[in-house]
LUMVEXDO-152838 format. One line per field, with one value per residue (C-alpha): x, y, z; residue in one letter; residue number from 0. Coordinates in pm, 1 decimal, always signed. Each point is the difference from the previous one (the first is absolute). Example, Ala and Ser with C-alpha at 12.3 -4.5 7.8 and 13.67 -1.06 7.14 Angstrom:
east [+1230.0, +137.0] .
north [-450.0, +344.0] .
up [+780.0, -66.0] .
residu [A, S] .
num [0, 1] .
! end
This chain:
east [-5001.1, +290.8, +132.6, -46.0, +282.2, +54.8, +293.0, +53.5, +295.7, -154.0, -285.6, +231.2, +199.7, -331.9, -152.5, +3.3, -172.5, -255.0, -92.1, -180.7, +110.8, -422.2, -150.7, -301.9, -82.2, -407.9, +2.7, +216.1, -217.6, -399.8, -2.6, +232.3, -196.1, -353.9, -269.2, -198.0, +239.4, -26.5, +275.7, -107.6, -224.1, -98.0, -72.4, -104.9, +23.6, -403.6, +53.1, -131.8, +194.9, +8.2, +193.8, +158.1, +91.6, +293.0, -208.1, -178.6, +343.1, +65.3, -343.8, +48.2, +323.7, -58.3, -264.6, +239.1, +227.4, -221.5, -124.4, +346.2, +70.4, -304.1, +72.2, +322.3, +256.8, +276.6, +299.5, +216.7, -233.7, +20.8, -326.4, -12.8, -218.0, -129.9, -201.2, +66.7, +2.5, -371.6, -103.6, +74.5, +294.9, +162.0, -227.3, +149.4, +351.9, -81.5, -139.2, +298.9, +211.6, -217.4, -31.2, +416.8, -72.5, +246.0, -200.8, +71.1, -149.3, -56.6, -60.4, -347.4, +142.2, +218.8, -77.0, +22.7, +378.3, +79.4, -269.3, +77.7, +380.3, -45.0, -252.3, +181.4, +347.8, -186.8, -167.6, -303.5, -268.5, -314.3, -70.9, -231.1, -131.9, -318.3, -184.4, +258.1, +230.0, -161.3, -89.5, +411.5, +36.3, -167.4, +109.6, +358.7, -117.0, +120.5, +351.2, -19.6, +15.6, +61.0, -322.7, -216.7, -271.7, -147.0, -155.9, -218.9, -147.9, -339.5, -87.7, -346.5, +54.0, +247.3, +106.9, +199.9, +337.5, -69.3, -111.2, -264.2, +180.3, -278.2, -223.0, +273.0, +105.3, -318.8, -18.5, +368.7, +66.5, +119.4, +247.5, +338.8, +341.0, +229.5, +348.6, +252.5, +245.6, +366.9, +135.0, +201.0, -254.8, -90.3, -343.0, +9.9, +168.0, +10.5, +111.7, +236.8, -119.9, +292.3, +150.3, +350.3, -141.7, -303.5, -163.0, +131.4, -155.3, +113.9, -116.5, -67.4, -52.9, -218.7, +223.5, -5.4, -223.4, +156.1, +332.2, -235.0, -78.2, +290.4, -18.7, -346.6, -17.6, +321.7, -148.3, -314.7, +101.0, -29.4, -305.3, -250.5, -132.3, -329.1, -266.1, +221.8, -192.9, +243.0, -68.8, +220.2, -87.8, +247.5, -182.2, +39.3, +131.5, +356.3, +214.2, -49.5, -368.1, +2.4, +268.8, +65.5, -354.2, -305.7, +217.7, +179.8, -350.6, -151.6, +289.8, -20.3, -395.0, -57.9, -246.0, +51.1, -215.5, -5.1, -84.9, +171.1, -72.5, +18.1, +196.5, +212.4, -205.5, +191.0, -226.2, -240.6, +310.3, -25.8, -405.5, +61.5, +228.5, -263.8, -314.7, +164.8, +208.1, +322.4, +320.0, +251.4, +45.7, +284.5, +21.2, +230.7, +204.2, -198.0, -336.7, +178.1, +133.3, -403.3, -125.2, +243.5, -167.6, -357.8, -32.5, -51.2, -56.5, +54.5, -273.1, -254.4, +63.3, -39.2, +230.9, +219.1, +280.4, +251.8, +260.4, +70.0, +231.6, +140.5, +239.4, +105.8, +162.8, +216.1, -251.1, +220.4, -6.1, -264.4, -268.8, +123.6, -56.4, -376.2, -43.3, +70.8, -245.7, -288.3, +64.3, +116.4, +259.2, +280.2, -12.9, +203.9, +192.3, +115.2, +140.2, -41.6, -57.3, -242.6, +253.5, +134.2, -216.4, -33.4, +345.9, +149.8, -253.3, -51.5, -168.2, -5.3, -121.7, +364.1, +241.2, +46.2, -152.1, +250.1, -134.3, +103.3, +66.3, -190.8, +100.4, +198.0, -18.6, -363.9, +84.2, +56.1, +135.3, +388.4, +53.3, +294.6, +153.8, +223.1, +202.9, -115.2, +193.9, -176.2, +242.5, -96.1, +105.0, +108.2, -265.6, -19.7, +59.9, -196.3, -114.2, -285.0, -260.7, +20.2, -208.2, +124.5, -72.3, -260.0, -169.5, -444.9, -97.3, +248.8, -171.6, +60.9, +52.1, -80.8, -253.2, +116.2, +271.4, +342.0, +228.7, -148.4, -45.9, +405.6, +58.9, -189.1, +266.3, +363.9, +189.9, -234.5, -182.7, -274.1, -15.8, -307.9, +202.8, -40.2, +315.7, +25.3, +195.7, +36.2, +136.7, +115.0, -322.0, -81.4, -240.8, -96.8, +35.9, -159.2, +144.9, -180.3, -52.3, +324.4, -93.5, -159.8, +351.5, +138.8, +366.2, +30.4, +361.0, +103.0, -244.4, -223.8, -356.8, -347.0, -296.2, -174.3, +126.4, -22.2, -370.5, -82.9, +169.8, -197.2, -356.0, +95.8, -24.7, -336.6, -87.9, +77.9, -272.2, +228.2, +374.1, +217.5, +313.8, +261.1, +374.3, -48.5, +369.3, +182.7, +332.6, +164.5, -126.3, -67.6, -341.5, -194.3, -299.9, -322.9, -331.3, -357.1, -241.2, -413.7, -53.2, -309.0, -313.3, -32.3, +338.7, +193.8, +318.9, +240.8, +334.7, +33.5, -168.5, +301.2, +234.9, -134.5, -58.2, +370.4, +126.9, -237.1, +218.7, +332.8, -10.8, -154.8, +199.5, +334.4, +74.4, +101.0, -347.3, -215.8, -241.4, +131.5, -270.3, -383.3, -242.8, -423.5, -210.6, -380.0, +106.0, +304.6, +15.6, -63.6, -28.9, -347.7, +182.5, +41.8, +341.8, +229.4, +95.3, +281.0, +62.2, -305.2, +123.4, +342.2, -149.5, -176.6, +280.9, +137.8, -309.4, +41.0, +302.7, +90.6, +255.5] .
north [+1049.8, -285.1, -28.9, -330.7, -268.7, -370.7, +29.4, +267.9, +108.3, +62.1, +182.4, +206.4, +126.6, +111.3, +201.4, +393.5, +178.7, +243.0, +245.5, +306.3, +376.3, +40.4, -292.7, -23.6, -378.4, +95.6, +85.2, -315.2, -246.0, +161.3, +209.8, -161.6, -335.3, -103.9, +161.4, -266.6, -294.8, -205.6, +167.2, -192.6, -269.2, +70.7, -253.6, +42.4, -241.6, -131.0, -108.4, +378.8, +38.9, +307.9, +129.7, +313.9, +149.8, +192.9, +313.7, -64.2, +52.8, +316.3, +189.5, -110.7, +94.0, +350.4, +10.3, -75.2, +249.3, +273.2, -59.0, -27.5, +337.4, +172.4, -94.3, +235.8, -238.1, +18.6, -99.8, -213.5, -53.9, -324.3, -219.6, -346.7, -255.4, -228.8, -263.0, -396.3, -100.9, +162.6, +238.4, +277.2, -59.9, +10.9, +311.1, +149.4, -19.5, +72.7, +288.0, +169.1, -80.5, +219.4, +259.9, +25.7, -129.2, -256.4, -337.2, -173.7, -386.2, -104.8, -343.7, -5.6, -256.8, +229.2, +100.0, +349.6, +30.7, -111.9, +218.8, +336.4, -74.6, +7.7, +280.3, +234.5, -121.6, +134.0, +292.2, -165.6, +283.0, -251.0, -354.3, -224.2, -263.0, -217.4, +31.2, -208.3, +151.7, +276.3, -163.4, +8.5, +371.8, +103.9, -203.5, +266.9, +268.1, +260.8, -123.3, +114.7, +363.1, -28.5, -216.8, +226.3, -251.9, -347.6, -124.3, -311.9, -283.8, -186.4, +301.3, +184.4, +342.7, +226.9, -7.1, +177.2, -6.3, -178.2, -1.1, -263.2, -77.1, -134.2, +270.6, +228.3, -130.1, -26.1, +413.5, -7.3, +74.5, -329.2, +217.5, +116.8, +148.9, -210.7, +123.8, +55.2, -195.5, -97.6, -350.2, +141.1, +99.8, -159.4, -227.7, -225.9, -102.9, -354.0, -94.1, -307.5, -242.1, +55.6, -342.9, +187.5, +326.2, +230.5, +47.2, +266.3, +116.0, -94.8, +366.1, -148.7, +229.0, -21.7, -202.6, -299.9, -196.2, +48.9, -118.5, -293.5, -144.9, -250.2, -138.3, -67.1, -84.2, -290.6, -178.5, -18.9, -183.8, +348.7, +148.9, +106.8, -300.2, +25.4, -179.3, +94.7, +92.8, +81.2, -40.0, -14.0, -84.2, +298.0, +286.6, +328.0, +203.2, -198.2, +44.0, -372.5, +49.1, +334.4, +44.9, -372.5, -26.2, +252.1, +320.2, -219.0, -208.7, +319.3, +173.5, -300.3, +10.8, -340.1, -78.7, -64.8, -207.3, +196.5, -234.6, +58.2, -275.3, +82.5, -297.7, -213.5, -303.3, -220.2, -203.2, +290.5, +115.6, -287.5, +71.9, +329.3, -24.7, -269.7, +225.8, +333.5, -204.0, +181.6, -32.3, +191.3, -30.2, +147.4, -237.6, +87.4, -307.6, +13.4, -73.2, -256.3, -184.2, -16.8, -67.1, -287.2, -168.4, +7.4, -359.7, -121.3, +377.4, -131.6, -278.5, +234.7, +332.8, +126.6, +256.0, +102.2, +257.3, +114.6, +187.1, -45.8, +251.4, +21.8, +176.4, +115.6, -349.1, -213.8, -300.2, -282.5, -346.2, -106.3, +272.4, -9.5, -299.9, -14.7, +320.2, -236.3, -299.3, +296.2, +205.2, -174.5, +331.0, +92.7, +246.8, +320.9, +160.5, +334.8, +233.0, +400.7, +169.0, +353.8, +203.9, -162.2, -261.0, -289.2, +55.2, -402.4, -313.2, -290.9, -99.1, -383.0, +76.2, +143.0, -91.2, -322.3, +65.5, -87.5, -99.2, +225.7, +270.4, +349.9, -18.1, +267.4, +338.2, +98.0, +169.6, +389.8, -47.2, +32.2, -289.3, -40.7, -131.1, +237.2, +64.8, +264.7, +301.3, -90.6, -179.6, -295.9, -371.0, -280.6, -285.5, -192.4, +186.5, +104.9, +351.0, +247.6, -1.9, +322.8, +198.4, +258.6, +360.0, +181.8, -301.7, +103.0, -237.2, +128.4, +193.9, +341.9, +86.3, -138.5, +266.9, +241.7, -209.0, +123.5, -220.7, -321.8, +121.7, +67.2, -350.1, -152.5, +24.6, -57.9, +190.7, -76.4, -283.6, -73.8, -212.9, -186.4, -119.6, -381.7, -218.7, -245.7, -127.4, +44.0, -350.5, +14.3, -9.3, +299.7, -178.4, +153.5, -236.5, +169.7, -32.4, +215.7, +332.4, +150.4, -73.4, -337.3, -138.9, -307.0, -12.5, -314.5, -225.8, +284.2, -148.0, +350.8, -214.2, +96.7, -46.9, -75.1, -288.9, -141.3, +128.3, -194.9, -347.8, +28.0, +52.3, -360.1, -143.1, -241.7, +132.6, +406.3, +234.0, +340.8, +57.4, +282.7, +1.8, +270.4, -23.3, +7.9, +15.0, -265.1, +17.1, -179.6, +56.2, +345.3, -97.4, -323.1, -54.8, +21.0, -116.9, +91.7, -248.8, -11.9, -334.4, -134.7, -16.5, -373.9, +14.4, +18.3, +138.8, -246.6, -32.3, -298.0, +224.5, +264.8, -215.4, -191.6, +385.0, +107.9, -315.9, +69.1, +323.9, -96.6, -300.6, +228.2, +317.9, -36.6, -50.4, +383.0, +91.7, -242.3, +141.3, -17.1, +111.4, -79.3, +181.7, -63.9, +247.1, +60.5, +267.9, +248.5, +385.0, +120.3, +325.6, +133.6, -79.5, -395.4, +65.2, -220.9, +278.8, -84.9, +220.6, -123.1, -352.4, +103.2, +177.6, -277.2, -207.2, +254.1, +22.1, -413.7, -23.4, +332.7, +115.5] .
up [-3419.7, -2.6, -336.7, -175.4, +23.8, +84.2, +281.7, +236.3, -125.0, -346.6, +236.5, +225.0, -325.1, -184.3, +302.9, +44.8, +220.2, -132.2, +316.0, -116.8, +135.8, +53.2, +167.7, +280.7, +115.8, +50.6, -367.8, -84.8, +141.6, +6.5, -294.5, -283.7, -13.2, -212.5, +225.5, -37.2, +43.4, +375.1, +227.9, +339.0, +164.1, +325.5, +265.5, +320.1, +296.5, -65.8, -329.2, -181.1, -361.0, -163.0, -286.1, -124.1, -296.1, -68.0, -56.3, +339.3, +130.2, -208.0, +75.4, +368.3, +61.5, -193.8, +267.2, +295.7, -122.9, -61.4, +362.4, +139.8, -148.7, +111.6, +390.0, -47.6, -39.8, -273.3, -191.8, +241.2, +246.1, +155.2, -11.1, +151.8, -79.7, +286.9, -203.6, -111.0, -354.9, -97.4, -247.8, +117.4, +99.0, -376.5, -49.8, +288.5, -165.3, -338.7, +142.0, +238.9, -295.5, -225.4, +217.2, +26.6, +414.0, +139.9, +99.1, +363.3, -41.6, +361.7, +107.2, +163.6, +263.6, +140.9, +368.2, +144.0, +40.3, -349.9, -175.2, +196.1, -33.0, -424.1, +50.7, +211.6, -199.0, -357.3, +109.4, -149.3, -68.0, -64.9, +21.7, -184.9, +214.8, +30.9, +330.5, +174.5, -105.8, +111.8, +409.2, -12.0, -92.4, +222.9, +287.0, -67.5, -218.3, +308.8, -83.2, -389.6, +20.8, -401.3, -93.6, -144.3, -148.5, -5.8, -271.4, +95.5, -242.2, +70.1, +179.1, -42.9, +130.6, +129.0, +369.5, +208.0, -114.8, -351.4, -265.3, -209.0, -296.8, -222.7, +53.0, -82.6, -308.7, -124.7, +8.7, -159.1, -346.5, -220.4, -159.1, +118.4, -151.1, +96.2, +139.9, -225.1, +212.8, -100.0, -33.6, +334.7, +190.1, +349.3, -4.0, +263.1, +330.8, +113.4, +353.4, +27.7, +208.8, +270.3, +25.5, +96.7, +188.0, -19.7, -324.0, -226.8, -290.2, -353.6, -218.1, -360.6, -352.6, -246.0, -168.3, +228.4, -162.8, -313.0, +174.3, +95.9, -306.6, -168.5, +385.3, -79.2, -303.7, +35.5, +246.2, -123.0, -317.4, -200.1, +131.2, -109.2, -272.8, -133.5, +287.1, +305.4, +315.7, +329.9, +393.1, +288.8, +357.0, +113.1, +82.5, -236.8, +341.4, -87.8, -308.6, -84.5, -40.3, -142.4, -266.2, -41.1, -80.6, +5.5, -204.2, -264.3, -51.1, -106.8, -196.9, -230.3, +62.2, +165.1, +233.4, +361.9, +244.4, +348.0, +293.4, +300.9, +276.9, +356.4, +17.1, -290.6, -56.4, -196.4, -133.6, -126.0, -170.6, -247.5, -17.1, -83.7, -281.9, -128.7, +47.3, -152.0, -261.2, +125.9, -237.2, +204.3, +383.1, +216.2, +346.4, +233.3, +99.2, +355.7, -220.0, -204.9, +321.6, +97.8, -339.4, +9.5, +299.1, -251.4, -84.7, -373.6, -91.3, -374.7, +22.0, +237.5, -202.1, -332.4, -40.9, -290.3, +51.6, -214.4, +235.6, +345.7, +117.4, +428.0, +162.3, +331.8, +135.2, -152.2, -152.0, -42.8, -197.9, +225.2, -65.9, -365.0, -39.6, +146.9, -247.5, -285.8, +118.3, +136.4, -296.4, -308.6, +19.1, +198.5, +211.8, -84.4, +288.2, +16.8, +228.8, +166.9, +235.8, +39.4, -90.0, -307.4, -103.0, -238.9, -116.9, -48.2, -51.8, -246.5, -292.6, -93.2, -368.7, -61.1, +264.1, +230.9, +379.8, +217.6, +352.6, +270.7, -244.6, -18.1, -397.2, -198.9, -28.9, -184.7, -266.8, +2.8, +348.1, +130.1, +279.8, +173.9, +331.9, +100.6, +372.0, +260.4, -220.8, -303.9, -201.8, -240.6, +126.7, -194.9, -115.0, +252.2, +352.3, +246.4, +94.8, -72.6, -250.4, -168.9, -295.7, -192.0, +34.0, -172.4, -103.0, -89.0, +287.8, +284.9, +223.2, +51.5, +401.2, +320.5, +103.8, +256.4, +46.0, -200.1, +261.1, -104.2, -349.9, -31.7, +177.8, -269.3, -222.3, -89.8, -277.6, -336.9, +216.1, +215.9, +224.3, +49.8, +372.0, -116.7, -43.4, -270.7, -281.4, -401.6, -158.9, -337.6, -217.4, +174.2, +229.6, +345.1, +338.8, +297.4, +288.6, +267.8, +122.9, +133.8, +377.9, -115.8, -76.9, +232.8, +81.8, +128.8, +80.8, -278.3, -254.5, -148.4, +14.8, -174.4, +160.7, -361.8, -87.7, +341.2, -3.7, -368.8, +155.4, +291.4, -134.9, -249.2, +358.3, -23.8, +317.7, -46.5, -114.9, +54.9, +131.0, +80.9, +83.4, +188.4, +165.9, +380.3, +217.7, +85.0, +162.0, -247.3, -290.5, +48.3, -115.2, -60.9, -218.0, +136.7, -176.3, +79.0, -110.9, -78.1, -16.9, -278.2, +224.9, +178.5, +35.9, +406.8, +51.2, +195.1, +78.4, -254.9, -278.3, +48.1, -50.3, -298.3, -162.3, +78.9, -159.5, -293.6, -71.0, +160.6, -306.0, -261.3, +9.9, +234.3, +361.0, +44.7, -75.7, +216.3, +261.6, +343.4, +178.1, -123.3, +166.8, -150.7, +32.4, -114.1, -232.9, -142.5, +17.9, -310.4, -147.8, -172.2, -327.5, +172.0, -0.2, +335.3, +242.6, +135.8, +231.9, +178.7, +40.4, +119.1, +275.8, +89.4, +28.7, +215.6, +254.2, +24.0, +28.6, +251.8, -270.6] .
residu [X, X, X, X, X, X, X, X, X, X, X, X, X, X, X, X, X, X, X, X, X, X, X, X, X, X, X, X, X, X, X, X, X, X, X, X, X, X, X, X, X, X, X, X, X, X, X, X, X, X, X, X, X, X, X, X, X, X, X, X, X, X, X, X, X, X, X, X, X, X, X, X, X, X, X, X, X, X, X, X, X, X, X, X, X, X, X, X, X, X, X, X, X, X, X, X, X, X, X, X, X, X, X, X, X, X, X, X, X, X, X, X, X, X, X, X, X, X, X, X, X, X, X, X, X, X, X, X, X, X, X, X, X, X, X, X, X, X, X, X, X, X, X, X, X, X, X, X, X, X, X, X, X, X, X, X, X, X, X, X, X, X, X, X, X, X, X, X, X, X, X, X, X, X, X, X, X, X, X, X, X, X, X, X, X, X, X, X, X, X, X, X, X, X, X, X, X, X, X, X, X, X, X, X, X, X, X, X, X, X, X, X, X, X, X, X, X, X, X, X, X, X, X, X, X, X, X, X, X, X, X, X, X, X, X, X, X, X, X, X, X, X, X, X, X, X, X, X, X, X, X, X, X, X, X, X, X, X, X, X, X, X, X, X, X, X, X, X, X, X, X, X, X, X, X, X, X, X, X, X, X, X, X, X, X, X, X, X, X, X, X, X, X, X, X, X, X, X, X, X, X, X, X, X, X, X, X, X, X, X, X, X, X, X, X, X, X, X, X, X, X, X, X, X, X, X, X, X, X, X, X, X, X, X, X, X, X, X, X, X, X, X, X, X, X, X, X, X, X, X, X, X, X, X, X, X, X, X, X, X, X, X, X, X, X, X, X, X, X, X, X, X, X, X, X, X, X, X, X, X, X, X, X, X, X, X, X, X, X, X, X, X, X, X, X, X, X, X, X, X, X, X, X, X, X, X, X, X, X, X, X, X, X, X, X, X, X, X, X, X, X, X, X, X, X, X, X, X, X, X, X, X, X, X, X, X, X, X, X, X, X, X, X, X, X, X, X, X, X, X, X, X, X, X, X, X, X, X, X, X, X, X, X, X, X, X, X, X, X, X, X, X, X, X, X, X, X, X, X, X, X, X, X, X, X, X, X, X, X, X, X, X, X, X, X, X, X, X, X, X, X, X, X, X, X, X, X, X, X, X, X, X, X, X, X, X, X, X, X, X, X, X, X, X, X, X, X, X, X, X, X, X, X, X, X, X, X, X, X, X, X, X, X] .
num [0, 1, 2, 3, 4, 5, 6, 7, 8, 9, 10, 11, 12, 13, 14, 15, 16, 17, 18, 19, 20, 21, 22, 23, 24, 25, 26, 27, 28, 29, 30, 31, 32, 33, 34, 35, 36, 37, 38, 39, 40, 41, 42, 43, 44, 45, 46, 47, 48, 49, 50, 51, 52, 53, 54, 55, 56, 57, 58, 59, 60, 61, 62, 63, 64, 65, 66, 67, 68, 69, 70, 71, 72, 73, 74, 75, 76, 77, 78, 79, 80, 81, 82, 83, 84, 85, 86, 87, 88, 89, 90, 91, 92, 93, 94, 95, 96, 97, 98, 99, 100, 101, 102, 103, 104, 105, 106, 107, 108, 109, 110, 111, 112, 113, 114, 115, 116, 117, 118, 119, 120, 121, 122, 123, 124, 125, 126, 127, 128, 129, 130, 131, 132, 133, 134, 135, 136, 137, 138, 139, 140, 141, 142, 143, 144, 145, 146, 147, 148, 149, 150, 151, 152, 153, 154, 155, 156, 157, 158, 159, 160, 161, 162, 163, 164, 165, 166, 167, 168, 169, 170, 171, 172, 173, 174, 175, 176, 177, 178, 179, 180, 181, 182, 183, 184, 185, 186, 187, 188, 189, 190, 191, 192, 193, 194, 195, 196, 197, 198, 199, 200, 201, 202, 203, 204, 205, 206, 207, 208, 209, 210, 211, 212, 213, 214, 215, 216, 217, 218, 219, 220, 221, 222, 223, 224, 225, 226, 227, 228, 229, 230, 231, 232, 233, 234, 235, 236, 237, 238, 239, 240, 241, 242, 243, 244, 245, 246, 247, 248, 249, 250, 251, 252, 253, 254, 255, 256, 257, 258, 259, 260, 261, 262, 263, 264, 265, 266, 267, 268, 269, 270, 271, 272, 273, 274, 275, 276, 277, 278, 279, 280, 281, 282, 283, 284, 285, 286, 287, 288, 289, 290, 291, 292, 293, 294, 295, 296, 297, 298, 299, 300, 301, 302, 303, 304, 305, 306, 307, 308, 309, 310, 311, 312, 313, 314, 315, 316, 317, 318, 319, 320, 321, 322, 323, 324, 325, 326, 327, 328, 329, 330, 331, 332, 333, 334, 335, 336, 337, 338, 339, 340, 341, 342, 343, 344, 345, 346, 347, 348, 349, 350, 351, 352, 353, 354, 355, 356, 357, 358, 359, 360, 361, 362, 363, 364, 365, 366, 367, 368, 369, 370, 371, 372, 373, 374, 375, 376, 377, 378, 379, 380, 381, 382, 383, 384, 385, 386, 387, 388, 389, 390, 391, 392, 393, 394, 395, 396, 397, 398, 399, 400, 401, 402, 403, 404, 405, 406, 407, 408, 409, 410, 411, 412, 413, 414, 415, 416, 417, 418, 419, 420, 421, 422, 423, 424, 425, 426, 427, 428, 429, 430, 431, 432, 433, 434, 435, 436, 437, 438, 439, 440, 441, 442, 443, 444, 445, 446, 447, 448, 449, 450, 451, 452, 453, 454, 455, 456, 457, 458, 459, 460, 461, 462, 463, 464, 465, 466, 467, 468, 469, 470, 471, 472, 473, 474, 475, 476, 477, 478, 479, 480, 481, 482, 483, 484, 485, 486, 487, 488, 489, 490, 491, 492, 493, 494, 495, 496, 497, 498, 499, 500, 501, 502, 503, 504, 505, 506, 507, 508, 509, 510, 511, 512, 513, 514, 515, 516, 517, 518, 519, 520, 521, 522, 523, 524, 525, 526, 527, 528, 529, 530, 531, 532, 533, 534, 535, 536, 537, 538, 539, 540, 541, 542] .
! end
């Protein structure tokens, strides 16, 4: 845990990490707690509750494990896990990790492409899916010459092809020896979400969640505190959901609420925290942007949180400051990415939030900016975001991938391939992914800050913005616009929005082209993709 202290400084010169030689993340988070202390609340889509305990978890996952085992697979066997935030889902991990496996969490929105890509990529030898999860399998199980078994939940009996998981487990012993893994040992590959190319994926240790906790803990106003309860709306297949939320929870043995939507509804965000009396919530700033169209949430909702933690876009003075009126808090950023995550953020207990900024380095990490051969800038200039090597939460490989793996890094650095900027307090300024960058009349542009003085627009629910050419610019700024529902794009409207930011910010920065649209790309993760919206500039505009 963080070390006591009243600045970060004082904080940052206290911590040391403490990463055993031995360590095995099933163990960590099933087997180490009170058995009978609440580990999760369950609820499903018509309103059913039902809660677990932390040695449900254990004699389930021993279960899991034991049956895992028996159907021939072994250490380093790759087993995804095609399920939302549910039950078994968390037993599914605990169990692979006890069994010395390597866990695959798959997102079960994921059409055919993206789920045989990951599965052929791994090698993955079984999957654990509910039945439609299952529909999908099948649908390409010719093209998986490596799938040996399918597990299925909410199944009855066997079929052809799979196998009825409670049934199973039912007949499985409730005891298991659990693998005698090393802190260095591979547990779990997560896919990125491809916003710059096809998914690779990020091979993490044991360790990883280890490596996760001071970015946890910081942000959450030094989690755990006695009464704490955590949920996130981002589904456990992501890093955000599971190692920003569902592993740490249950190292420090707090409860999670589980209740995956098929769609964000935010207004039954506020009405859960209410009804489950949740303390801790990550929100990705896409969630916050909807919460923050709720009206009176305060006066209509009775919730009382202590942390609110996002990440993954820049949140702004605008969001920040609807965190403080929704909240009574402010919101803590921080900043990652899959393979090296929760490695800078904020904590307004013991250091000033500065708007726009991703914070300072959490403490126990090495974060630099640094130029394309690895060498440290000075405060204050641009170039990329770089961690140390050999920090616990750096991952370990880019599966089957050595290429990628090598361009990854730079001397002692990686490079997380985002550009930004270091002042002199040691703060972090994003400035965009290394292809999101807008030259423009030789001015290097943003998108973010753009982005957060669009969305204080009266009229603007969501924005985006990208560098489209222009022949004398070399590229203008382009916006993409949702407008708040009642509201018609016009002519007049553009032109009111791109004074709105040309005043604001500067006249170097100003949309010249607004284009509204009914929604933005986004990744699974609700992430802008970019990449996306440049093409379709490119398909208007015959470029």
């Amino acid at each position: 845990m963080l070390p006591t202290g009243s600045t970060y400084e004082e904080i940052r010169r206290k911590f040391r990490w403490q990463i055993p030689e031995h360590y095995n993340i099933g163990r960590d988070i099933a087997d180490r707690q009170d058995p009978s202390a609440l580990a999760l609340i369950y609820r499903t889509e018509d309103g059913t509750v039902d809660r677990f305990s932390f040695g449900d978890i254990a004699l389930a996952s021993n279960r899991l494990a034991n049956l895992l085992t028996a159907s021939g697979l072994g250490r380093g066997d790759r087993v995804a896990i095609l399920l939302p935030q549910r039950p078994e889902t968390a037993v599914a991990h605990a169990a692979i990790y006890k069994a010395g496996m390597i866990a695959i969490p798959l997102f079960t929105l994921f059409a055919e492409e993206a789920l045989v890509y990951r599965l052929q990529n791994s090698g993955a030898a079984a999957v654990v899916a509910d039945e439609a999860g299952l529909a999908k399998i099948r649908s390409f199980r010719d093209r998986l010459p490596e799938l040996r078994q399918v597990f299925v939940t909410d199944a009855t009996k066997s079929g052809d092809g799979f196998i009825a998981l409670d049934p199973a487990l039912e007949r499985a012993s409730d005891t298991f020896e659990i693998a005698d893994t090393r802190a260095e040992d591979p547990a779990l590959i997560i896919y990125t979400s491809g916003t710059t190319g096809p998914p690779k994926g990020a091979l993490h240790a044991h360790r990883v969640l280890l490596g996760h906790l001071p970015g946890v803990e910081y942000p959450n106003s030094f989690f755990p505190k006695p009464g704490d309860l955590f949920w996130t709306p981002a589904d456990w297949a992501w890093i955000g959901g599971l190692i920003d939320v569902l592993l740490p929870s249950w190292h420090h043995g707090v409860p999670v609420l589980a209740y995956r939507a098929r769609k964000f509804d935010p207004e039954e965000a506020f009405w859960l925290m209410q009804e489950h009396g949740v303390r801790n919530a990550f929100l990705p700033p896409t969630a916050l942007k909807l919460m923050r169209q709720v009206e009176d949430p305060r006066t209509r909702f009775t919730y009382d949180l202590r942390s609110v933690a996002s990440g993954g876009e820049t949140l702004g003075a605008e969001l920040l400051d609807w965190g403080r009126e929704t909240f009574g808090l402010t919101i803590n950023e921080f900043y990652g990415q899959t393979e090296c995550n929760l490695v800078v953020g904020n904590c307004a207990g013991t250091m000033e939030v500065r708007p726009g900024s991703m914070g300072r380095a959490i403490p126990g990490h090495e974060v630099a900016v640094v130029d394309d051969a690895g060498v440290p800038q000075p405060d204050g200039s641009q170039g990329n975001i770089a961690v140390a090597r050999g920090d616990p939460v750096m991952f370990l490989e880019y599966w089957n991938n050595p290429e990628a793996t090598e361009k990854k890094f730079a001397g002692d650095w990686l490079l997380t391939g985002d550009q930004g900027i270091r002042d002199i307090d040691g703060y972090f300024w994003y400035v965009g992914r290394d292809d999101d960058v807008i030259t423009s009349a030789g001015y290097r542009i943003g998108p973010g800050e753009i982005e957060d003085c669009l969305v204080g627009h009266p009229a603007v629910a969501m924005a985006a913005v990208i560098g489209v050419p222009d022949p004398l610019r070399t590229q203008a700024v382009k916006a993409f616009i949702v407008l708040k529902d009642g509201i018609a794009g016009s002519d007049d409207l553009a032109k009111e929005i791109q004074e709105h930011v040309k005043t604001r910010l500067a006249a170097h920065e100003y949309p010249r082209q607004v284009a509204f649209v009914a929604e933005l790309p986004m990744t699974t993760t609700g992430k802008i993709v970019r990449k996306d919206l440049r093409a379709l500039h490119a398909a208007e505009s015959g470029t």
